[in-house]
RODRENNU-849442 format. One record per residue (C-alpha): residue in one letter; residue number from 0; x, z, y. Coordinates in steps of 0.001 Angstrom, whole numbers, plus 500000, padded with zeros to 6 digits. Each point is the difference from the previous one (the first is absolute). Last residue first. Layout:
# residues N
PT vexmar rovex     xx     zz     yy
PT      A   NUM      X      Z      Y
...
***
This chain:
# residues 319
PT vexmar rovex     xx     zz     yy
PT      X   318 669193 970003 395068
PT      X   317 497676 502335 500361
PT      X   316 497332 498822 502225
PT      X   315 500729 496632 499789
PT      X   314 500025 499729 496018
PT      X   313 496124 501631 499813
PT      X   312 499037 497542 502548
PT      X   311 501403 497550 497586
PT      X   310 498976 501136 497384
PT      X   309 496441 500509 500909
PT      X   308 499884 496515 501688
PT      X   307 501187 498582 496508
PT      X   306 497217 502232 498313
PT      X   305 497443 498805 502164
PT      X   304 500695 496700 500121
PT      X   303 500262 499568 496231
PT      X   302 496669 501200 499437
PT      X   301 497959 498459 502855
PT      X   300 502030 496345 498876
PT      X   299 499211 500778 496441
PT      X   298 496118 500654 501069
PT      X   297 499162 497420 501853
PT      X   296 501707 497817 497545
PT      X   295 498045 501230 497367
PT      X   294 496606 499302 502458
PT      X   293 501037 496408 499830
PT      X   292 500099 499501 496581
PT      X   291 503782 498878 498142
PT      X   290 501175 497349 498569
PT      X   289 500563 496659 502115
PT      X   288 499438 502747 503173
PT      X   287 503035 502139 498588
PT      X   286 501736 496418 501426
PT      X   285 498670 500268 503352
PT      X   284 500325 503396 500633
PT      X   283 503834 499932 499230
PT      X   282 500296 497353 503084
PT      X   281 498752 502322 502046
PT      X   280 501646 502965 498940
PT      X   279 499561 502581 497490
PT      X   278 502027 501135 497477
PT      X   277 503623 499231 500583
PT      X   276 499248 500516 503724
PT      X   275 498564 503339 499851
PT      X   274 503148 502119 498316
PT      X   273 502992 498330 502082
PT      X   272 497739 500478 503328
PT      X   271 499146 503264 499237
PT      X   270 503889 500742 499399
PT      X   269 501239 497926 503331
PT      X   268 497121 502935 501700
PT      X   267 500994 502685 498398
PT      X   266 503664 499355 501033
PT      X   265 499151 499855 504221
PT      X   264 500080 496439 501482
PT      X   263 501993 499036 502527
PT      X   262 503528 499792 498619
PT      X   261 498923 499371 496181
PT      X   260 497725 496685 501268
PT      X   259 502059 497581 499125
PT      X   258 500605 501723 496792
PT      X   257 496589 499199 499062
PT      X   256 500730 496176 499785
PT      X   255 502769 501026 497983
PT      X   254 497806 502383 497397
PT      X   253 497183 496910 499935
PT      X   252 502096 497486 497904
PT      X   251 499514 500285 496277
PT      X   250 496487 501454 500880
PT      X   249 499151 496334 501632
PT      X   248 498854 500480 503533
PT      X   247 496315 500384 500756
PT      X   246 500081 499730 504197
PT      X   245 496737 501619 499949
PT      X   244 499506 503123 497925
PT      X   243 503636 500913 500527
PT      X   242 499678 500019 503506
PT      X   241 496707 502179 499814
PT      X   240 501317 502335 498116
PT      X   239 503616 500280 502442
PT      X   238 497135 500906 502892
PT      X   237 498280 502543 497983
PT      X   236 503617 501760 499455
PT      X   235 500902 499511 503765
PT      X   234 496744 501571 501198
PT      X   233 500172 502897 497997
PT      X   232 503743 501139 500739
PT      X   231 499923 498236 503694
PT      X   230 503662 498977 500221
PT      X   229 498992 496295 498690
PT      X   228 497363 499527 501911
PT      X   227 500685 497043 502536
PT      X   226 501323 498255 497247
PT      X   225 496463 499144 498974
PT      X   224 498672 498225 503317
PT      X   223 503767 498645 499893
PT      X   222 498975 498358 496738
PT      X   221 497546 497887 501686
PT      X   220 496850 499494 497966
PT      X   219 498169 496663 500069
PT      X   218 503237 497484 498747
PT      X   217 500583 503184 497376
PT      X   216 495753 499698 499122
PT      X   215 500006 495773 499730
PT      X   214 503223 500253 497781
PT      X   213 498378 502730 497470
PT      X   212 496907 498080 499897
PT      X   211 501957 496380 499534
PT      X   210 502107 501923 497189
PT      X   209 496572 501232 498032
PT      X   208 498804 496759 500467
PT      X   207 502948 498264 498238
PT      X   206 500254 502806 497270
PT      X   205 496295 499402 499405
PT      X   204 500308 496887 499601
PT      X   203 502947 499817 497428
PT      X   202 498202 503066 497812
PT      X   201 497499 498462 498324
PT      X   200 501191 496488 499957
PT      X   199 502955 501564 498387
PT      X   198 499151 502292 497647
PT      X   197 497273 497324 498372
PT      X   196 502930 497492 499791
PT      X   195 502713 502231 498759
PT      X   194 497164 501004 497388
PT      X   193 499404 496631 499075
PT      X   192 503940 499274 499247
PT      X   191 500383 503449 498331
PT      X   190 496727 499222 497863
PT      X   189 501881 496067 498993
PT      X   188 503349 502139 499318
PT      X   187 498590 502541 497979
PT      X   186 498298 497384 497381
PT      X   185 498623 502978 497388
PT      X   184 498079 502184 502063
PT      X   183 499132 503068 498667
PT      X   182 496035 500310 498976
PT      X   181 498568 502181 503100
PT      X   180 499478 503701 500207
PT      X   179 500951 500277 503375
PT      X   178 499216 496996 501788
PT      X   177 496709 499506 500767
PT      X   176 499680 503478 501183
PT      X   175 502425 499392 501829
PT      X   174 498821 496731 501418
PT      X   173 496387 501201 500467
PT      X   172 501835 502333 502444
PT      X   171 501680 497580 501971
PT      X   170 496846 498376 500432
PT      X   169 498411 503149 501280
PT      X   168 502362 500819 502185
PT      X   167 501700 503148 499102
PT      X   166 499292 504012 501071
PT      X   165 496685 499653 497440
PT      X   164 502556 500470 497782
PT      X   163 500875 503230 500613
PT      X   162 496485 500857 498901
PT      X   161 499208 504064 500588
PT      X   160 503447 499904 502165
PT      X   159 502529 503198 499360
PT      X   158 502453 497096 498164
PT      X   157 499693 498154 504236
PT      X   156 500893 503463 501449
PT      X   155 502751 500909 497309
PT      X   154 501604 496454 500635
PT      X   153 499773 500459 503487
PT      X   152 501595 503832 499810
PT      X   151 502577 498195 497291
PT      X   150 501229 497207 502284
PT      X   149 500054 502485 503319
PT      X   148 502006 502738 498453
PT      X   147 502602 496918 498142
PT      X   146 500462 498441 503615
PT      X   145 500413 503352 501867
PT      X   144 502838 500916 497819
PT      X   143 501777 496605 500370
PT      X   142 499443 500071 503885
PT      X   141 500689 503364 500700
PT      X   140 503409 499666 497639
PT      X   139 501112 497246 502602
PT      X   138 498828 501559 503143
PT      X   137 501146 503418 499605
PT      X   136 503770 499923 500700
PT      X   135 503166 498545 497669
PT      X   134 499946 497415 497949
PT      X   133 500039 497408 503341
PT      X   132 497294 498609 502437
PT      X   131 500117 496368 499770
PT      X   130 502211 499641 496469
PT      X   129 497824 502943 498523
PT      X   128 497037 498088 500585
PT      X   127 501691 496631 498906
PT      X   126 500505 501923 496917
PT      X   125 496732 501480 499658
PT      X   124 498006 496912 500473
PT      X   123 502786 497520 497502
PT      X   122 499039 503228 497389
PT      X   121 495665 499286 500401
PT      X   120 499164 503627 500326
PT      X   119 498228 498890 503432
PT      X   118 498673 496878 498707
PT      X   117 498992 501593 496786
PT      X   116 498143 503091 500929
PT      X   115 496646 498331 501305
PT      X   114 499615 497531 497495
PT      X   113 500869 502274 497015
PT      X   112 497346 502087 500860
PT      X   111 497756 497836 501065
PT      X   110 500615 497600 496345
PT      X   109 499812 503649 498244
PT      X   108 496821 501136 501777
PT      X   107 498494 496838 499512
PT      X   106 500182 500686 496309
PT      X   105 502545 497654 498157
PT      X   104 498400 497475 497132
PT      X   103 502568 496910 500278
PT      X   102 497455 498135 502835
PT      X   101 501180 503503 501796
PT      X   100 503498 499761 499696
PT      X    99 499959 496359 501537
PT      X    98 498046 501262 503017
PT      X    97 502673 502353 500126
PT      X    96 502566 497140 500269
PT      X    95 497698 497870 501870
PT      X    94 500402 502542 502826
PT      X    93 503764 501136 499647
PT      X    92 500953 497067 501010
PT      X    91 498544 501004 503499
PT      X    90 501146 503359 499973
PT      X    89 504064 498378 499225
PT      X    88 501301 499814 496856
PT      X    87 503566 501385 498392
PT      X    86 497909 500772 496670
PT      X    85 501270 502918 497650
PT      X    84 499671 502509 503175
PT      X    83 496284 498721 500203
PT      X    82 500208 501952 496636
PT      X    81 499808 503466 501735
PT      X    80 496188 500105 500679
PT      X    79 499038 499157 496409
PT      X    78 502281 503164 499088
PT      X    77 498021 502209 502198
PT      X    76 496581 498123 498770
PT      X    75 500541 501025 496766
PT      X    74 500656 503327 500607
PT      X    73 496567 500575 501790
PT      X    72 498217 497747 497297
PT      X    71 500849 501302 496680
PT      X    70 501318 497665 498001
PT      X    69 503946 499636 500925
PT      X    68 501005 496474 500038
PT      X    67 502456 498271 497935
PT      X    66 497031 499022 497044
PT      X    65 498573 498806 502793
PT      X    64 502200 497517 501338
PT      X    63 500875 498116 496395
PT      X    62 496549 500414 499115
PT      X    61 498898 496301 500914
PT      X    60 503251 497586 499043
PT      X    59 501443 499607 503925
PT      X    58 499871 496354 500468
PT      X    57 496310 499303 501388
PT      X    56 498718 503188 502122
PT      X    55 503502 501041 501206
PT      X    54 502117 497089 500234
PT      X    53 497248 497899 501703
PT      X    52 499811 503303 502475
PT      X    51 504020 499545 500667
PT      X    50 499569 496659 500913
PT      X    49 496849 500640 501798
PT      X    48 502378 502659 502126
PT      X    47 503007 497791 499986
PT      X    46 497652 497360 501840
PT      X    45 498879 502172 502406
PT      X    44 503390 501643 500551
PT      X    43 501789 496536 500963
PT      X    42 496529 499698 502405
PT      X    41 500679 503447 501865
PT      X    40 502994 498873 502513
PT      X    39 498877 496341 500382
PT      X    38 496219 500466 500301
PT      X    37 500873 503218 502866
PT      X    36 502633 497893 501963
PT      X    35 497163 497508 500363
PT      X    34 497604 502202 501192
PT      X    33 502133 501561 502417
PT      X    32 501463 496412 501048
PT      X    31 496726 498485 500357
PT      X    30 498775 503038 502473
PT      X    29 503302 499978 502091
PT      X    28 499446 495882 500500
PT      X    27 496304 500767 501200
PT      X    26 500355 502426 502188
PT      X    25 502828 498183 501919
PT      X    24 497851 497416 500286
PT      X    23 500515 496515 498547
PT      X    22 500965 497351 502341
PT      X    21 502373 497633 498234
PT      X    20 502921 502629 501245
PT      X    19 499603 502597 497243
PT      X    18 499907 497157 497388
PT      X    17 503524 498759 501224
PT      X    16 501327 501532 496320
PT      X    15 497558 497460 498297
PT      X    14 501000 499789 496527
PT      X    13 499898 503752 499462
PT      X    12 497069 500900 501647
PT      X    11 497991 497087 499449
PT      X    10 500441 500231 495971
PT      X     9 499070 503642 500197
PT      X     8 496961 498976 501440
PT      X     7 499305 497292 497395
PT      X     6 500929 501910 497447
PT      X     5 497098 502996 500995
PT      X     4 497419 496712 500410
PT      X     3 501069 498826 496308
PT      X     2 499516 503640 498601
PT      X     1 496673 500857 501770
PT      X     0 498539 496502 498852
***
């Protein structure tokens, strides 16, 4: 139902150019273009994401991954956290991805771990980072740094947990435990199939109402309310967080719309705003929903706001 009512929006907007004339308010025509620009830009990713998870759990013998790994945790994690530069995925393909890594017998502190640092370490990220802003200057070694600190102090937090699992949904969680230790399957193609099916009608409506919140809060906020700050050193770095926690732009993407806001906005504040947005956004809140328990996502989005606020602040002062 989500999925046919999201086509048939998109279908109005492109086949009826003179829709902006039949009567619909201005309101409404900005909000179905912001939610429709968000399904278009992060759906491709989706997909690669349970694409890449199918790989994972069903066509990667078992061992293969771990026998690569470091065994004790706090190393481990480290080089968990640098393989989202293996995968050219956005955040929200990174989703079923570590959901994928988990069915395959990862702790939740690896699948966070990975989760958070992989959209920012993600190579097509840094590029188009260092594209925007240049090799040179703080922003772009700010925001690789600051993506691998943040990964491992979450992953730390969630290993430090008496029951990291209690962190999942329940049903999630009976599927982990379902899965790991389970006979290998012998028709891959046939699980691959039902697990690009599962994936998807898991994450499809969530993606859609994660892009109608993020639309409904940009067509609520006006950005000049947040422009208005940019010189303040505090003020502009809160600001640029919550920008990046509601328009939810694609990783691959983000660093240009940032740049639009180099002239009025102070450094630490395009940095928080390159850190945050990867991680938590609207749209981002949504999907970690499918796996995640609310009170985890209280506390990633606590976690990772303070420490992209700190270096930020921390960027404004002395850079």
């Amino acid at each position: 139902m989500v999925l046919a009512a999201v086509v048939a929006l998109l279908a109005v907007r492109i086949v009826s150019p003179a829709v902006g004339t039949a009567g619909l308010p201005d309101v409404l025509q900005d909000f179905l273009t912001l939610a429709i620009s968000v399904v278009v830009e992060s759906l491709p990713f989706v997909v690669l994401g349970i694409v890449l998870s199918i790989v994972v759990e069903v066509w990667v013998p078992h061992g293969v991954l771990e026998r690569i790994l470091p065994t004790r945790p706090i190393p481990r994690r480290a080089v968990i956290s640098l393989i989202g530069m293996l995968f050219p995925v956005c955040e929200c393909g990174n989703v079923p991805l570590a959901r994928g890594l988990m069915l395959r017998g990862f702790t939740p502190a690896e699948a966070v771990t990975f989760l958070v640092a992989a959209p920012i370490l993600n190579p097509l990220v840094i590029i188009s980072t260092a594209q925007a802003f240049g090799w040179s200057g703080w922003i772009l070694p700010a925001r690789i740094v600051g993506g691998f600190v943040v990964a491992n102090l979450v992953g730390w937090i969630v290993a430090a947990h008496r029951r990291p699992a209690d962190l999942l949904l329940p049903a999630f969680e009976a599927r982990c435990r379902a899965a790991v230790g389970a006979p290998p399957v012998r028709d891959k193609w046939r699980e691959s199939a039902s697990h690009f099916g599962g994936e998807t009608a898991t994450m499809m409506p969530a993606l859609f109402v994660g892009a109608g919140l993020a639309a409904a809060i940009q067509v609520a906020v006006p950005r000049s309310a947040l422009v208005a700050v940019g010189a303040n050193p505090v003020l502009s770095v809160l600001a640029m967080i919550l920008l990046a926690m509601t328009v939810s732009l694609c990783s691959n993407v983000d660093a240009f719309f940032a740049l639009s806001f180099a002239s009025t906005f102070l450094p630490g504040s395009i940095t928080a705003f390159l850190i945050i947005g990867p991680i938590i956004d609207v749209k981002m809140i949504a999907l970690l929903r499918t796996t995640f328990r609310a009170r985890f996502l209280v506390l990633l989005a606590v976690v990772c706001v303070l420490f992209a606020a700190t270096v930020g602040l921390v960027m404004n002062v002395l850079v």
